[in-house]
C-alpha positions as CSV (number, residue, x, y, z in Angstrom):
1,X,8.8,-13.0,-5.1
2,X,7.2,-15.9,-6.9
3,X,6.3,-15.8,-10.4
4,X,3.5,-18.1,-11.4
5,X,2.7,-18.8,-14.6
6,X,1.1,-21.6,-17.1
7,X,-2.4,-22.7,-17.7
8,X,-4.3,-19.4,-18.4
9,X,-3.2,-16.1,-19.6
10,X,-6.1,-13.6,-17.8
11,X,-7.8,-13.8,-15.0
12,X,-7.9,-15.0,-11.6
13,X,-7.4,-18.3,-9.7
14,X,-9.4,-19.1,-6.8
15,X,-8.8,-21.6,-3.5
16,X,-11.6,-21.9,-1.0
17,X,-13.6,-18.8,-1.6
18,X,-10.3,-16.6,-1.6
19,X,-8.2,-15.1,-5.1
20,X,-4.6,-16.4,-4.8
21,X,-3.5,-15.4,-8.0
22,X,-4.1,-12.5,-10.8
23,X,-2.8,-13.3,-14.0
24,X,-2.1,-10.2,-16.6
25,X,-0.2,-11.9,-19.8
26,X,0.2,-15.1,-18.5
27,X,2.3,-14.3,-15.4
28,X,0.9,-13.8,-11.5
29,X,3.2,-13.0,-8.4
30,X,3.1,-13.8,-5.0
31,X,5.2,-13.2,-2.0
32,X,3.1,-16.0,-0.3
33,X,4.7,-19.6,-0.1
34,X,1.3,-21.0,0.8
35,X,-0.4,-19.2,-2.4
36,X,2.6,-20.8,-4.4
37,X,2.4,-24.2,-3.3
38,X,-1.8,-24.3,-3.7
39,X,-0.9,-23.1,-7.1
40,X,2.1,-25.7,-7.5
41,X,0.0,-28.6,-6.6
42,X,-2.9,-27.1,-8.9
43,X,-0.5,-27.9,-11.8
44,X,1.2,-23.9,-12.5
45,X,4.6,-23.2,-12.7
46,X,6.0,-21.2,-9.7
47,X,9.5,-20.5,-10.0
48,X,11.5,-17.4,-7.6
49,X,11.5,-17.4,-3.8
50,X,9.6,-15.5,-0.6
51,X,11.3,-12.0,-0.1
52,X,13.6,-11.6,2.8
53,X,11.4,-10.5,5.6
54,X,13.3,-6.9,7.2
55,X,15.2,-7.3,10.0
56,X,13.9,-5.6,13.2
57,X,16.7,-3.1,12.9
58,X,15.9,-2.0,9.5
59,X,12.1,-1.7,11.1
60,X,13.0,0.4,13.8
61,X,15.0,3.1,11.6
62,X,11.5,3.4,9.5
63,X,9.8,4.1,12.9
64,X,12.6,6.5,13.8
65,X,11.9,7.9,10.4
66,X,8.3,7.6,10.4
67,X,8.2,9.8,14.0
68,X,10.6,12.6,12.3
69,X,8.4,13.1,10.0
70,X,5.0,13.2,12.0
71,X,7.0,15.7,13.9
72,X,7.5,17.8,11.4
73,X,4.3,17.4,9.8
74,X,2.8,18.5,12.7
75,X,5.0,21.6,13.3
76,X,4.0,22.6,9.3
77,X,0.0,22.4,10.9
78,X,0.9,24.7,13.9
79,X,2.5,27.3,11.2
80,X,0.1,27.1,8.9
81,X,-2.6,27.5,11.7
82,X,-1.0,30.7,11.9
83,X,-1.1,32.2,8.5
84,X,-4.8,33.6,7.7
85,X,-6.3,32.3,4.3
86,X,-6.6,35.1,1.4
87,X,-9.7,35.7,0.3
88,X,-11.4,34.6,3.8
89,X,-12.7,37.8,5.9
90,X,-12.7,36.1,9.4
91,X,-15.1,39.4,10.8
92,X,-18.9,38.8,10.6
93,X,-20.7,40.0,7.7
94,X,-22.7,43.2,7.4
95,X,-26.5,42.7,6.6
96,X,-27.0,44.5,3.7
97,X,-30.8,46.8,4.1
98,X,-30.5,47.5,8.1
């Protein structure tokens, strides 16, 4: 991740209509290398590097993961379904008078 820092301590910087950078305390990050060289050539200091982007096999073990646990989510609804709520009389009421 980059950390930008230099000119201002708050506040945001802008390019084109769009906020590239936050700064809180005189620091912003960014994972974007095209937000940290608009911001280099703008006169801040950018010092770190992008994150690694995930490999496709650590992607696919999140789906995997991700589907498990729609599964189950989904089998929790189907038991629940099941159970009747307390304090809910699921009979029509009685008129009160007739």
């Amino acid at each position: 991740m980059y950390k930008i820092s230099g000119k201002q301590q708050f506040g945001t910087v802008w390019d084109n209509g769009k906020c590239i950078a936050v700064f809180h305390k005189g620091t912003a990050y960014t994972n974007d290398t095209k937000k940290a060289e608009i911001l280099r050539e703008k006169g801040y200091t950018v010092e770190g590097e992008a994150d690694p982007v995930e490999t496709t096999e650590a992607m696919e073990e999140e789906s995997k993961e991700a589907a498990r646990v729609d599964e189950s989510v989904e089998e929790s609804k189907e038991e629940a379904e099941e159970v009747p709520l307390m304090g809910v009389n699921p009979e029509k009421p009685k008129k009160k008078g007739k």
